[in-house]
C-alpha positions as CSV (number, residue, x, y, z in Angstrom):
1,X,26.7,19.5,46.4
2,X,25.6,17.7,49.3
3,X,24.6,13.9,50.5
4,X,21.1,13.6,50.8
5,X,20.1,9.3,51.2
6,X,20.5,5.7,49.8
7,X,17.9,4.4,47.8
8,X,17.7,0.7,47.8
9,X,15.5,-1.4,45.1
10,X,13.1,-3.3,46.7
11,X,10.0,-5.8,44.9
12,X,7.3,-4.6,47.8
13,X,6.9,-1.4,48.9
14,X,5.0,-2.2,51.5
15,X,6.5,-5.8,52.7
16,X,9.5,-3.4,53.0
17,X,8.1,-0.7,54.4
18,X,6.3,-3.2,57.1
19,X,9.9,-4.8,57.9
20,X,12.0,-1.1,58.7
21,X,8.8,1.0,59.7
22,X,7.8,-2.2,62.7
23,X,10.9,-4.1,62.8
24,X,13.1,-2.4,62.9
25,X,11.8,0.6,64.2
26,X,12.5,3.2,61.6
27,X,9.9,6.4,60.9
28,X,8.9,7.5,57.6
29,X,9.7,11.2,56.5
30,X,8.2,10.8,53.2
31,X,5.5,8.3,51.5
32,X,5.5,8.6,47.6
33,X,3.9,5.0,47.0
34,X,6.6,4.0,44.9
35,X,9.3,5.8,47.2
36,X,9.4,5.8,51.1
37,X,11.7,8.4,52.7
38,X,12.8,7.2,56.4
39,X,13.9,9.5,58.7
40,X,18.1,9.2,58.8
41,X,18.8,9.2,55.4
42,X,17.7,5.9,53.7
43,X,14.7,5.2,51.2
44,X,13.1,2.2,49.7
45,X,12.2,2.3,45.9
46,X,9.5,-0.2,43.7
47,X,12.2,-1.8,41.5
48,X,9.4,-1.5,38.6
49,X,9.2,1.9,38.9
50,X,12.8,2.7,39.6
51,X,13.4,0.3,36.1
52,X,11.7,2.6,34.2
53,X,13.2,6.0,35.7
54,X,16.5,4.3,34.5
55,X,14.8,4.1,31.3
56,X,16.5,0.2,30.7
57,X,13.6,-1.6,31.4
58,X,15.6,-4.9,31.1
59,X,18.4,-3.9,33.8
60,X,19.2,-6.4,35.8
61,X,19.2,-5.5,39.8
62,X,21.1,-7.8,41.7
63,X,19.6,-9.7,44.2
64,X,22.0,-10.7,47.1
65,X,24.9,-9.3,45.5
66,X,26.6,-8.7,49.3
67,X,28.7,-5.2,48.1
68,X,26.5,-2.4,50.4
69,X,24.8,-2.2,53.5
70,X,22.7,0.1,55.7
71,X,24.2,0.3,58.9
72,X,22.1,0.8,62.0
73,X,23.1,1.4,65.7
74,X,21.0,0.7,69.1
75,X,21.9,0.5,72.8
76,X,20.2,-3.0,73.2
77,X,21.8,-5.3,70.5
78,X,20.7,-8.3,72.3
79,X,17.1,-7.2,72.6
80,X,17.3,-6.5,68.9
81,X,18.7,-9.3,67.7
82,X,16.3,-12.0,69.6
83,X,13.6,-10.2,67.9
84,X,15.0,-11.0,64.5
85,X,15.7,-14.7,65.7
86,X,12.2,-14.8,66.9
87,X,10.5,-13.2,63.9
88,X,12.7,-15.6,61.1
89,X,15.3,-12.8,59.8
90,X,17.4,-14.6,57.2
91,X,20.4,-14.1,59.8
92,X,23.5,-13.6,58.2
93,X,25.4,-14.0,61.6
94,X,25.2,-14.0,65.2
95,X,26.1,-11.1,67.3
96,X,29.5,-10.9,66.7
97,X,32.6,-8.4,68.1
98,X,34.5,-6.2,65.8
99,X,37.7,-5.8,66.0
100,X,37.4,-2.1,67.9
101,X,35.0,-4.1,70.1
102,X,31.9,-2.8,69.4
103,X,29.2,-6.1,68.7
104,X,27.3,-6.3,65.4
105,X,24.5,-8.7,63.6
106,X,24.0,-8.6,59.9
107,X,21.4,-10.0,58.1
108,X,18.9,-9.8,54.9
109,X,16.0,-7.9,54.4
110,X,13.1,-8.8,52.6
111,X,14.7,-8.3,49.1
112,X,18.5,-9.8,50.9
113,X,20.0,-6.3,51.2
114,X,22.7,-6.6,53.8
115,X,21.2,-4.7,57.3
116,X,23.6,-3.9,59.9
117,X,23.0,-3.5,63.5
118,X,25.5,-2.6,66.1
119,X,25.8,-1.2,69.5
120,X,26.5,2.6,69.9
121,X,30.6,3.2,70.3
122,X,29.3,5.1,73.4
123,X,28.1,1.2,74.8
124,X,30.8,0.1,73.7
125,X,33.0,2.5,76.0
126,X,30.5,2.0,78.8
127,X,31.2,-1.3,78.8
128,X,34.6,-1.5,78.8
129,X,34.8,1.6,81.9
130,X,32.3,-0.7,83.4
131,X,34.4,-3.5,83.2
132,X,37.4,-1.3,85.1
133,X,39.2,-0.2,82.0
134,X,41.2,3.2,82.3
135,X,40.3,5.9,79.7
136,X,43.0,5.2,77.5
137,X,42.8,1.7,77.6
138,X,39.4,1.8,76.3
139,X,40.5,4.4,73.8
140,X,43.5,2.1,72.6
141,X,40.9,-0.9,72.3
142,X,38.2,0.9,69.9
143,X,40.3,3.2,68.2
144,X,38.1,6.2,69.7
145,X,39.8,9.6,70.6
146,X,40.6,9.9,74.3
147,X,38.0,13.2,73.7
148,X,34.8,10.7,73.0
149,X,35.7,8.6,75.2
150,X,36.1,10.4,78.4
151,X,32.6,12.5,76.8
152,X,30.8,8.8,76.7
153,X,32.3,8.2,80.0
154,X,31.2,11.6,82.1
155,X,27.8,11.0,80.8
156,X,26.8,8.7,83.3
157,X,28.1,9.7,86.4
């Protein structure tokens, strides 16, 4: 058996669609109408139609229920998240720092799933050699193996 996606319940296909296709930049694999496929292992499912595959057309599904979240990464978390401020995101916080270091927004999508954005771990490393931390150092901060971090490093120079 193997992993193939999360499926999340949405009440607009195509509200949903609009906000991971344009927002946040995601491509679709597959468009069944009632189910979009995007490209990375996630899809997006008509809650009324993915009611009656569960053949309890009375099940509740949560709204907000804050207990899963799909997790994105980018190598511009700034420019990201000023273009949720600026487009009215229902932010759930500000760019923040993890404990390994690596900086993160969260915030709801159109039907208040949690979404996740952080900078690549390789940033992260960047940024620390950048800021004159020795390998190890850096490795000791994020919790990465010496390996990825000297392979993130000798990638740019």
């Amino acid at each position: 058996m193997r992993f193939v996606c999360s499926l999340i319940v949405v009440n607009d296909i195509e509200t949903s669609r609009d906000f991971y296709e344009n927002l946040l930049g995601q491509k679709v694999e597959y468009d069944h109408g009632e189910n979009v496929v995007f490209e990375g292992g996630f899809a997006i499912h008509l809650k009324e139609h993915y009611k009656s595959l569960l053949g309890q057309e009375h099940s509740r599904i949560l709204k907000k229920s804050n207990n899963f979240d799909l997790y994105f990464e980018t190598d511009d978390i700034g420019g990201i998240f000023h273009k949720l401020k600026d487009t009215g995101v229902d932010l759930i916080h500000d760019i923040r720092e993890q404990p390994w270091g690596q900086r993160v927004t969260r915030f709801y999508d159109p039907d208040h799933h949690i979404v996740e954005v952080g900078e690549t771990m390789e940033s992260v490393v960047l940024r620390y050699h950048d800021s004159g931390m020795s390998i190890e150092e850096i490795s000791d901060r994020t919790f990465m193996p010496g390996k990825f971090v000297e392979m993130a490093v000798s990638k740019t120079g």
